[in-house]
MITOR-602959 format. One record per atom (N, C-alpha, C, CB): residue number from 1; atom name; residue in one letter; x, y, z. Coordinates in nm, 3 decimals, always signed. Last residue first. Glycine has a CB too. Example, Ala and Ser with C-alpha at 12.3 -4.5 7.8 and 13.67 -1.06 7.14 Angstrom:
BEGIN
+-----+------+------+---------+---------+---------+
|  nr | atom | rest |      xx |      yy |      zz |
+-----+------+------+---------+---------+---------+
|   2 |    N |    S |  +1.285 |  -0.225 |  +0.708 |
|   2 |   CA |    S |  +1.367 |  -0.106 |  +0.714 |
|   2 |    C |    S |  +1.290 |  +0.003 |  +0.787 |
|   2 |   CB |    S |  +1.408 |  -0.060 |  +0.572 |
|   1 |    N |    A |  +1.319 |  -0.569 |  +0.780 |
|   1 |   CA |    A |  +1.230 |  -0.450 |  +0.780 |
|   1 |    C |    A |  +1.320 |  -0.330 |  +0.780 |
|   1 |   CB |    A |  +1.131 |  -0.447 |  +0.905 |
+-----+------+------+---------+---------+---------+
// end
This chain:
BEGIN
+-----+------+------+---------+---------+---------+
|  nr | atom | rest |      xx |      yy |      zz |
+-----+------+------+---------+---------+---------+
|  72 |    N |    X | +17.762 |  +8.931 |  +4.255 |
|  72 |   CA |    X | +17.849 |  +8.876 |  +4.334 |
|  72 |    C |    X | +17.846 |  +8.885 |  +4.469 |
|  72 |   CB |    X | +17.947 |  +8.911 |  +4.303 |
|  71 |    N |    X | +17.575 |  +9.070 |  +4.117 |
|  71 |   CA |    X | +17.550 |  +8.934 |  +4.187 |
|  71 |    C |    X | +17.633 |  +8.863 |  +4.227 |
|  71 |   CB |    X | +17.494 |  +8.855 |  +4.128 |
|  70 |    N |    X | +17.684 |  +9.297 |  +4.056 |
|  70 |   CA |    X | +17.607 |  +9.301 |  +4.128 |
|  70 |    C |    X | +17.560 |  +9.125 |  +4.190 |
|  70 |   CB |    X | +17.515 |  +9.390 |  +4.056 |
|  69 |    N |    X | +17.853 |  +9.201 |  +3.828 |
|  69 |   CA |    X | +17.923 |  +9.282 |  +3.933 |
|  69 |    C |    X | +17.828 |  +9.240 |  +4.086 |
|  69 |   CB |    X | +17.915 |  +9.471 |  +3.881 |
|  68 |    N |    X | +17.685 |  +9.147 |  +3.636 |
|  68 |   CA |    X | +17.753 |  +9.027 |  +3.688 |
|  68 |    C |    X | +17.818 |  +9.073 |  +3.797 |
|  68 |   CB |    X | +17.845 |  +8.957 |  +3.595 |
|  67 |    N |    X | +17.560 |  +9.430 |  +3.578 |
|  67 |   CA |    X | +17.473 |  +9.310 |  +3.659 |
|  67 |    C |    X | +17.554 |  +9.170 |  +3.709 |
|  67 |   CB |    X | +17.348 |  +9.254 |  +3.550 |
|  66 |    N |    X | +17.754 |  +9.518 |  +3.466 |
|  66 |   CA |    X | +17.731 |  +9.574 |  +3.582 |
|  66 |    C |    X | +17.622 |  +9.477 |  +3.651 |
|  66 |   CB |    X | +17.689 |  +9.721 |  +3.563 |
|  65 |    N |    X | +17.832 |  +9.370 |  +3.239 |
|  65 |   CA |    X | +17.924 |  +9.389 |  +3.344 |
|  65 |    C |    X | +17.892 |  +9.390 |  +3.451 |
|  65 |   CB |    X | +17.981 |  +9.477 |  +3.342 |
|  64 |    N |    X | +17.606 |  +9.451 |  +3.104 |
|  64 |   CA |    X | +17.655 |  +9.303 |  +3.155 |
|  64 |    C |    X | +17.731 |  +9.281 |  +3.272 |
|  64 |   CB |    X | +17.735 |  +9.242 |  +3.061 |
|  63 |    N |    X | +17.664 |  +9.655 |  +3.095 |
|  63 |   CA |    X | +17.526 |  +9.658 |  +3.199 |
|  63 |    C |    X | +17.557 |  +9.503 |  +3.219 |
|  63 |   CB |    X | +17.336 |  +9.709 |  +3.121 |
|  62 |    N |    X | +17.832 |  +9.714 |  +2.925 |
|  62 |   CA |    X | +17.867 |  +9.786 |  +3.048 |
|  62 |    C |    X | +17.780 |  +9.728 |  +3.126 |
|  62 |   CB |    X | +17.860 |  +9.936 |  +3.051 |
|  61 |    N |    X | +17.751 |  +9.581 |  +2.720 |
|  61 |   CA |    X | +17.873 |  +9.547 |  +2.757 |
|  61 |    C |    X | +17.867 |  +9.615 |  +2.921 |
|  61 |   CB |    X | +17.992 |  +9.610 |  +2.642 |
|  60 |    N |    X | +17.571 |  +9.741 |  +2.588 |
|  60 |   CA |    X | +17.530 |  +9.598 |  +2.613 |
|  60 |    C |    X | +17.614 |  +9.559 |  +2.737 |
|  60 |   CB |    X | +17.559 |  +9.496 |  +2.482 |
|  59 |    N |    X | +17.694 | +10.003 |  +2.550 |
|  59 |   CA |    X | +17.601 | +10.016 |  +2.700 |
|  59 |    C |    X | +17.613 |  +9.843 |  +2.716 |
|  59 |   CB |    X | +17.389 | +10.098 |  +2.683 |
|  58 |    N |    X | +18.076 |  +9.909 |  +2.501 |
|  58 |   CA |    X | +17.925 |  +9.945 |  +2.445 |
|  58 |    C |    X | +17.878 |  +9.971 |  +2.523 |
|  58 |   CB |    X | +17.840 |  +9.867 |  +2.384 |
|  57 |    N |    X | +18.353 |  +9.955 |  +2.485 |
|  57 |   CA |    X | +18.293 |  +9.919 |  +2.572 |
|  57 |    C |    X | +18.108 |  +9.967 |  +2.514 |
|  57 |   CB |    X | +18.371 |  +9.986 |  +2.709 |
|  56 |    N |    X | +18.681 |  +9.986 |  +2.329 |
|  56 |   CA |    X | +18.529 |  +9.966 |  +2.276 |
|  56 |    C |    X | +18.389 |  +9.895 |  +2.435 |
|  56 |   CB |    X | +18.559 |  +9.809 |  +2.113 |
|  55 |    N |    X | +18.901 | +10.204 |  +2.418 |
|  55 |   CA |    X | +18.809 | +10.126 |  +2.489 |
|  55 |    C |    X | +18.664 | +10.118 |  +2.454 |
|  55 |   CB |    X | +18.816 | +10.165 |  +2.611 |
|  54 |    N |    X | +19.188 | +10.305 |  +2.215 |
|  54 |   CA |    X | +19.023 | +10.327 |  +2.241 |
|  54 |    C |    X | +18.998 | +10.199 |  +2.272 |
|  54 |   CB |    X | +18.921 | +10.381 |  +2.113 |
|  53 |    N |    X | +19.521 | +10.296 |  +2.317 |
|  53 |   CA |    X | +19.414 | +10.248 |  +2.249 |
|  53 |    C |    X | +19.300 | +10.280 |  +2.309 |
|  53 |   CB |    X | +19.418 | +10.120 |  +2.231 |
|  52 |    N |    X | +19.643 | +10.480 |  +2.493 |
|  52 |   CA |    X | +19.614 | +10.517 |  +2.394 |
|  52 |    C |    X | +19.505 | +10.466 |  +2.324 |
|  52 |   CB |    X | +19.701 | +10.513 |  +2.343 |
|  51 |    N |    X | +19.766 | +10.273 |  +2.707 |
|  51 |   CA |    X | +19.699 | +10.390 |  +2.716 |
|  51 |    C |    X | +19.610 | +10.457 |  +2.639 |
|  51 |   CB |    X | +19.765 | +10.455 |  +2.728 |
|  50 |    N |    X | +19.885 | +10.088 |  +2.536 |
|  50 |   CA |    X | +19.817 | +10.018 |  +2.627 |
|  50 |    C |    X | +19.665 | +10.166 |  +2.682 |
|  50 |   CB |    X | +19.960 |  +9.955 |  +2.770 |
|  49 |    N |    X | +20.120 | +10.282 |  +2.372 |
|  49 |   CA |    X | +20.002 | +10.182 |  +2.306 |
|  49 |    C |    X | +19.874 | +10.149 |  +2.424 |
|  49 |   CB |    X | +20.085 | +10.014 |  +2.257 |
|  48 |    N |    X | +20.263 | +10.329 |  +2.622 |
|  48 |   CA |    X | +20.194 | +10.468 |  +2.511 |
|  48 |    C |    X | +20.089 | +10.355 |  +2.452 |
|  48 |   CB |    X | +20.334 | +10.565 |  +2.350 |
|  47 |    N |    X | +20.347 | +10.080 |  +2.711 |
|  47 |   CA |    X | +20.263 | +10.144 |  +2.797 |
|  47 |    C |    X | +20.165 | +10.265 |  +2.730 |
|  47 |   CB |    X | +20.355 | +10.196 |  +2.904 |
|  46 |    N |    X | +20.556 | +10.001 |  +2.500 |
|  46 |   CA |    X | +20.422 |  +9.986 |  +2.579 |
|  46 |    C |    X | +20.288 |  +9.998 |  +2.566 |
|  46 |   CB |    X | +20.423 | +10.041 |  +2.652 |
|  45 |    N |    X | +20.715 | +10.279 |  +2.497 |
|  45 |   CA |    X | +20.565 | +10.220 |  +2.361 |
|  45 |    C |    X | +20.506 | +10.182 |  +2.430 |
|  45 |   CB |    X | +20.565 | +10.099 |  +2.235 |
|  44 |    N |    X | +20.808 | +10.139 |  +2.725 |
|  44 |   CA |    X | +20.743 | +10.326 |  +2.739 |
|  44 |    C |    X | +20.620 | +10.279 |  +2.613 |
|  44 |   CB |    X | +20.907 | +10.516 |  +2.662 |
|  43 |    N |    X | +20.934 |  +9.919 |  +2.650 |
|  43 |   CA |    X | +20.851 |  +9.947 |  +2.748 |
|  43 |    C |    X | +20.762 | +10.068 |  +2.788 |
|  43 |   CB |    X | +20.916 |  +9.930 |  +2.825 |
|  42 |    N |    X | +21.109 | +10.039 |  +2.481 |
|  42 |   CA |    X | +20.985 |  +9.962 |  +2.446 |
|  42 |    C |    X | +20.885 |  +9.899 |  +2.528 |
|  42 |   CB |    X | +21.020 |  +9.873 |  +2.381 |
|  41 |    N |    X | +21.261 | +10.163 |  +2.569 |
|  41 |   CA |    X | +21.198 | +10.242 |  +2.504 |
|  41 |    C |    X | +21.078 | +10.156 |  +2.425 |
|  41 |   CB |    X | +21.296 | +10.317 |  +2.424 |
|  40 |    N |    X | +21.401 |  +9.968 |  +2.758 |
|  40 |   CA |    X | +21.288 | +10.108 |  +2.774 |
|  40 |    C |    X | +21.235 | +10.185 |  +2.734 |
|  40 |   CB |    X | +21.292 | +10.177 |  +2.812 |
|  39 |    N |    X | +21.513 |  +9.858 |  +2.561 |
|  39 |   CA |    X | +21.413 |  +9.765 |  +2.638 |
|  39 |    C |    X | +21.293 |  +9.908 |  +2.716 |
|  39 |   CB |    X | +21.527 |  +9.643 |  +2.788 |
|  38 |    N |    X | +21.716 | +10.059 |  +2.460 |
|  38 |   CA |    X | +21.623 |  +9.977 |  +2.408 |
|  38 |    C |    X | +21.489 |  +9.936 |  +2.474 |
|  38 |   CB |    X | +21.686 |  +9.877 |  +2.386 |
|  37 |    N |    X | +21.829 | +10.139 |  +2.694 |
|  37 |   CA |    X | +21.770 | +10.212 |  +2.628 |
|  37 |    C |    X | +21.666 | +10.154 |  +2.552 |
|  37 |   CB |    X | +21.849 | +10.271 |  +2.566 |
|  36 |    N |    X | +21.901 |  +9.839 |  +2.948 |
|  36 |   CA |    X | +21.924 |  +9.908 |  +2.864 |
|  36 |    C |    X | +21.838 | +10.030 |  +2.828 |
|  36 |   CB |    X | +21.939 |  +9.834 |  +2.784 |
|  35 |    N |    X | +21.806 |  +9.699 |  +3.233 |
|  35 |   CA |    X | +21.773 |  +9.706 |  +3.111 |
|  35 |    C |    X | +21.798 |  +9.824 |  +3.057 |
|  35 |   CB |    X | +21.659 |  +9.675 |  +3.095 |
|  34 |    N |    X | +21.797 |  +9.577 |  +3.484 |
|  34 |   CA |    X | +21.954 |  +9.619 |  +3.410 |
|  34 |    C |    X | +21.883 |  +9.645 |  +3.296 |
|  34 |   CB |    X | +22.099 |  +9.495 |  +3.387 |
|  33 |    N |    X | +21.647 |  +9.665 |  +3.769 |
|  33 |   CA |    X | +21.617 |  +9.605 |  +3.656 |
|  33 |    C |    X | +21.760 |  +9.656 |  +3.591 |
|  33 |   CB |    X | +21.467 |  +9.648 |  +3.585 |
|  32 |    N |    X | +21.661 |  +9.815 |  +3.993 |
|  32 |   CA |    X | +21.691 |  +9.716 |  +4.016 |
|  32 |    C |    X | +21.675 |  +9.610 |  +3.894 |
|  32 |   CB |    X | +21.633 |  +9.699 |  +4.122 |
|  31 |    N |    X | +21.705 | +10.146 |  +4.014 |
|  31 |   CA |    X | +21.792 | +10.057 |  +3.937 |
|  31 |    C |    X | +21.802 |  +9.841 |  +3.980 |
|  31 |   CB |    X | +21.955 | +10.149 |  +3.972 |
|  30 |    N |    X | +21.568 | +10.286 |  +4.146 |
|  30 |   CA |    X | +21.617 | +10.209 |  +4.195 |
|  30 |    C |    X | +21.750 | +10.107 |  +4.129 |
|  30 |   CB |    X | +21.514 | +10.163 |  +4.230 |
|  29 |    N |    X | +21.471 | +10.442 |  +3.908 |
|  29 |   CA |    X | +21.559 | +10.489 |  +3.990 |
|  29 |    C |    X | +21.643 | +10.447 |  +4.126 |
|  29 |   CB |    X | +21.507 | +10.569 |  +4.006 |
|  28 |    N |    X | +21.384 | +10.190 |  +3.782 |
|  28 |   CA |    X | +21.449 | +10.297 |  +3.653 |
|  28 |    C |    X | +21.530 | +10.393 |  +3.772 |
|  28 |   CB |    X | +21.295 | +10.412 |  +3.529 |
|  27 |    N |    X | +21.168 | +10.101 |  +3.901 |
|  27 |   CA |    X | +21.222 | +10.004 |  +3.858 |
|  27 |    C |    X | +21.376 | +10.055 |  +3.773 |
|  27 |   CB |    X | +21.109 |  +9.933 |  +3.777 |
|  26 |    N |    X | +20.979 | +10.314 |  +4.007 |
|  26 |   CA |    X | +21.073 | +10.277 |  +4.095 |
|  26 |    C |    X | +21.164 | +10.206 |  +4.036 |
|  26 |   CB |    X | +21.029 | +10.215 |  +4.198 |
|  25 |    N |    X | +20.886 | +10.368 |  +3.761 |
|  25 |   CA |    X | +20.953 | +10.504 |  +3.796 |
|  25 |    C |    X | +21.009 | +10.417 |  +3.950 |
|  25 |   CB |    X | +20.821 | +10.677 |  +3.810 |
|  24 |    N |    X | +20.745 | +10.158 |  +3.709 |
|  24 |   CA |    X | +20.843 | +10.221 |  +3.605 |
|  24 |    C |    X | +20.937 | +10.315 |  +3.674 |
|  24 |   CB |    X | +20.766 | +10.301 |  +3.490 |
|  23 |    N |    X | +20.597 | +10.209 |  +3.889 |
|  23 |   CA |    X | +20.665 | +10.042 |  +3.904 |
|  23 |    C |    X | +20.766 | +10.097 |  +3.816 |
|  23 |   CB |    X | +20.568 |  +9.874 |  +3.840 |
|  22 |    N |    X | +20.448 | +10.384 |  +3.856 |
|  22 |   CA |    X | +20.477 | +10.406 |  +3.957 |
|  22 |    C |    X | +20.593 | +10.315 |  +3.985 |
|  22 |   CB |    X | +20.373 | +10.405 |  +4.030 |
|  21 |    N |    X | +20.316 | +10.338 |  +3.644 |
|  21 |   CA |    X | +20.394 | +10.471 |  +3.658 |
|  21 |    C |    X | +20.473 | +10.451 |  +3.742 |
|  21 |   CB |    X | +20.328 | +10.590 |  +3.691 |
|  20 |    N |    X | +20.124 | +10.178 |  +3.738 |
|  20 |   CA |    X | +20.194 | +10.102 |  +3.626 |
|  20 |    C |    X | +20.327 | +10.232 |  +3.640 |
|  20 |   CB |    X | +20.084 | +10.081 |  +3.444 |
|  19 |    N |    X | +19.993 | +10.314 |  +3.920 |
|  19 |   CA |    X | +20.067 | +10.157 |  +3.966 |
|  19 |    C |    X | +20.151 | +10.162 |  +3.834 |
|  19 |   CB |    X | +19.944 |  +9.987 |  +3.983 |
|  18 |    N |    X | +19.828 | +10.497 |  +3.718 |
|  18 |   CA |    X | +19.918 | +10.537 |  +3.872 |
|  18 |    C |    X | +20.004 | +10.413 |  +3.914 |
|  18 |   CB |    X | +19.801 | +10.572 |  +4.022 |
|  17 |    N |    X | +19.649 | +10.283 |  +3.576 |
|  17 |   CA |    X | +19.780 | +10.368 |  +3.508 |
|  17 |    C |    X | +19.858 | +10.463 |  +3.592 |
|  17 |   CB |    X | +19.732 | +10.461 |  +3.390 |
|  16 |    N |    X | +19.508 | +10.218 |  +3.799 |
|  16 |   CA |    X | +19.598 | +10.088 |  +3.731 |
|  16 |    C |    X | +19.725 | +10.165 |  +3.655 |
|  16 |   CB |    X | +19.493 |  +9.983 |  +3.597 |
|  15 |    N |    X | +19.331 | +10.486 |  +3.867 |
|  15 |   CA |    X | +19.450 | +10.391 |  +3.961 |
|  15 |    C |    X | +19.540 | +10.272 |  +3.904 |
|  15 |   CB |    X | +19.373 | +10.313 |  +4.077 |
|  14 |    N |    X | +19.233 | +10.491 |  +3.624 |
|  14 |   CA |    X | +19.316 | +10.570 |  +3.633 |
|  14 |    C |    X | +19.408 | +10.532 |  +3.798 |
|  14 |   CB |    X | +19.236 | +10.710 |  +3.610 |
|  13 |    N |    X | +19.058 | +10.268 |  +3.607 |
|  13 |   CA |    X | +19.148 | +10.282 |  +3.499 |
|  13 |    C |    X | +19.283 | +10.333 |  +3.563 |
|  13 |   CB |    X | +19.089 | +10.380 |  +3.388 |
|  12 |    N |    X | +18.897 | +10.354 |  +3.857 |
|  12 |   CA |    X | +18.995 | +10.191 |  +3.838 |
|  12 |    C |    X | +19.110 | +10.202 |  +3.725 |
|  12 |   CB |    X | +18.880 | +10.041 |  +3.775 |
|  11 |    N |    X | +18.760 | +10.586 |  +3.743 |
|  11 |   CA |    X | +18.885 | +10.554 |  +3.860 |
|  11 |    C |    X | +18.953 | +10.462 |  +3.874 |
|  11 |   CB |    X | +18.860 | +10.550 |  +3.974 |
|  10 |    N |    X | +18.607 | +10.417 |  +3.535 |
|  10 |   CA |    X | +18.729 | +10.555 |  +3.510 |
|  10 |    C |    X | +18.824 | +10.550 |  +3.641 |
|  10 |   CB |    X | +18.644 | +10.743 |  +3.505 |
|   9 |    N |    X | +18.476 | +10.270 |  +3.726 |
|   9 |   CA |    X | +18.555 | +10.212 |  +3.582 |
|   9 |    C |    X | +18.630 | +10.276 |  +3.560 |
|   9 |   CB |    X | +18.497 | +10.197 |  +3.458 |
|   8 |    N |    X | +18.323 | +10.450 |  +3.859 |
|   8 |   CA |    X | +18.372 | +10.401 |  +3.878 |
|   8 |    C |    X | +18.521 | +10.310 |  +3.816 |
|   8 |   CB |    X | +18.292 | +10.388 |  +3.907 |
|   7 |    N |    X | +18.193 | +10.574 |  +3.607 |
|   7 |   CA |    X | +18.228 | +10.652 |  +3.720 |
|   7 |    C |    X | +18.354 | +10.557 |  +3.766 |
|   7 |   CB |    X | +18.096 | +10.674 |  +3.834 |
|   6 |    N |    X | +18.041 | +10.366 |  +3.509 |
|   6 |   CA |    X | +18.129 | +10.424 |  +3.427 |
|   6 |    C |    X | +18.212 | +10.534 |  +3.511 |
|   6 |   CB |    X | +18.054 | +10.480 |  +3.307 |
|   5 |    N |    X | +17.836 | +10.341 |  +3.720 |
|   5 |   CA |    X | +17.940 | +10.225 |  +3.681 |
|   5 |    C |    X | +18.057 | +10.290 |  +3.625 |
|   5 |   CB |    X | +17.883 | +10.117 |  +3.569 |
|   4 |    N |    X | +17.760 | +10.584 |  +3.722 |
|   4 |   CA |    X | +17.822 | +10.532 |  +3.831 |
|   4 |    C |    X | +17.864 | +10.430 |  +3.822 |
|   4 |   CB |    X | +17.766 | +10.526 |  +3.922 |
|   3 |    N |    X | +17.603 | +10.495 |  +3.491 |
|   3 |   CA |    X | +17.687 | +10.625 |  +3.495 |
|   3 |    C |    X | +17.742 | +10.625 |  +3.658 |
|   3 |   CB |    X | +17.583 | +10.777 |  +3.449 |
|   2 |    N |    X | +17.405 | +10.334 |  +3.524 |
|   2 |   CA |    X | +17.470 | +10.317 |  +3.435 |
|   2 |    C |    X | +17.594 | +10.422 |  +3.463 |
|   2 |   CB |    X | +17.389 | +10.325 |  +3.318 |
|   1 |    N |    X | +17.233 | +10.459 |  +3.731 |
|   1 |   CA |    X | +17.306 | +10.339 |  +3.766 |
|   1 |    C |    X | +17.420 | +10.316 |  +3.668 |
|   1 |   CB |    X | +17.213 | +10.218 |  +3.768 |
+-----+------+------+---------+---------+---------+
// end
């Protein structure tokens, strides 16, 4: 049970960081944002930071999760 949560969780991750790519990469060839080098290069950090950081998620944490999940 525990490991089909975490299953799951990974795909959610990795569909949120597909959307976030995806808004960047329309917002930059659409050109509907005016933002400079700057602003995009701190928008890229970002996103490098947001990615990067380690996800302290314990078991306590995951089963909490997963039982408040379940009684919805």
């Amino acid at each position: 049970m525990e490991m089909d949560f975490f299953t799951l969780w990974a795909e959610e991750m990795l569909i949120e960081d597909n959307l976030i790519l995806d808004i960047l990469f329309i917002a930059y060839y659409e050109s509907f944002c005016t933002c400079d080098g700057k602003q995009w290069k701190n928008l890229c950090f970002f996103y490098e930071r947001m990615i990067s950081a380690p996800v302290k998620l314990s078991k306590e944490k995951l089963l909490r999760l997963e039982t408040n999940h379940q009684k919805k």
